[in-house]
N, C-alpha and C positions, 0 to 999 in steps of 0.2 A: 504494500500500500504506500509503503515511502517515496519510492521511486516511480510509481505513480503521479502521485503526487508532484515531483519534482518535476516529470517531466511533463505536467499540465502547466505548470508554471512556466518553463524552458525548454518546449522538445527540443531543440540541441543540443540541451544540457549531456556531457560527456560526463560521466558519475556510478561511482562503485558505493554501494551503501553495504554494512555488515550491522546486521541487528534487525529484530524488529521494532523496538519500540523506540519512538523517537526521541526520547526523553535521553536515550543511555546509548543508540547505534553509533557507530561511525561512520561518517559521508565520506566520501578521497574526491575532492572534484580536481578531472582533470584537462589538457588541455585549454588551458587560461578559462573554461568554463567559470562564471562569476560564481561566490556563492548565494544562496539562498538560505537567511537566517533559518533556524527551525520553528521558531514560531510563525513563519508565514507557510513550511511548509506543511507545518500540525493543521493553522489554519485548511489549506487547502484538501488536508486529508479529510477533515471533518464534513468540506462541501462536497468532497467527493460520496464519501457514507451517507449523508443527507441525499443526494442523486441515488445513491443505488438504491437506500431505502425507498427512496418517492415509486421506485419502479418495481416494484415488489409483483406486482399484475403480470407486468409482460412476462415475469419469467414464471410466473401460476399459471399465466393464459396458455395451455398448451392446445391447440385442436387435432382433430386426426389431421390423417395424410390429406395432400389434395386427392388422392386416388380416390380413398376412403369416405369423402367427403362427395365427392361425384356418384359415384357407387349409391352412396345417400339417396342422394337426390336420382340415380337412376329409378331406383324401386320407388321411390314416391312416385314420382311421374306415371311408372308401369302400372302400376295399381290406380290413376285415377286422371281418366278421358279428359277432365277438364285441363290438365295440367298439358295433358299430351298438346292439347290443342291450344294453349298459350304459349308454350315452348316450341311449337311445331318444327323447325330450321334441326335444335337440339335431341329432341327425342326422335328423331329421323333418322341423322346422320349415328348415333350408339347405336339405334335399332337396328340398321342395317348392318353393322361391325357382328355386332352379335349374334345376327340371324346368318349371317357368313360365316363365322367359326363361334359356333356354340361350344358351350364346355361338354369336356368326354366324361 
């Protein structure tokens, strides 16, 4: 997360950190890279935990496959004319695929 950090502040920043915690690691910055007090870069850690926290959903939100999800909506559709007939272009072109190579 340090170097994370760091490097939100400076992607260029060329930087060896040993440690986790940033109270007690050590940074090596090298090649004339500036350094970066640790309090701004605790700050930045913390905005970063705040962002991953905020997004907690995306990584809950999982759905099926797109396969799986088509598939879905195939059998609805198969099961009910009205849909075949609003979707007409869609449930055409699978119907045909599948009545070409049905499963063995």
């Amino acid at each position: 997360m340090i170097i994370n950090a760091i490097l939100k502040i400076n992607p260029n920043a060329e930087v060896v950190v040993r440690g986790n915690d940033i109270n007690t690691c050590e940074i090596e910055w090298h090649n004339g890279t500036p350094e970066i007090p640790k309090a701004d870069i605790e700050a930045k850690m913390t905005e970063l935990q705040a962002e991953y926290d905020a997004n907690q959903y995306q990584r809950d939100r999982v759905y099926p496959s797109i396969g799986d999800q088509l598939d879905m909506l195939w059998h609805t559709m198969d099961h009910n004319t009205e849909l075949q007939h609003q979707f007409y272009d869609f449930y055409q072109t699978i119907k045909k695929v599948k009545v070409a190579h049905p499963k063995k």
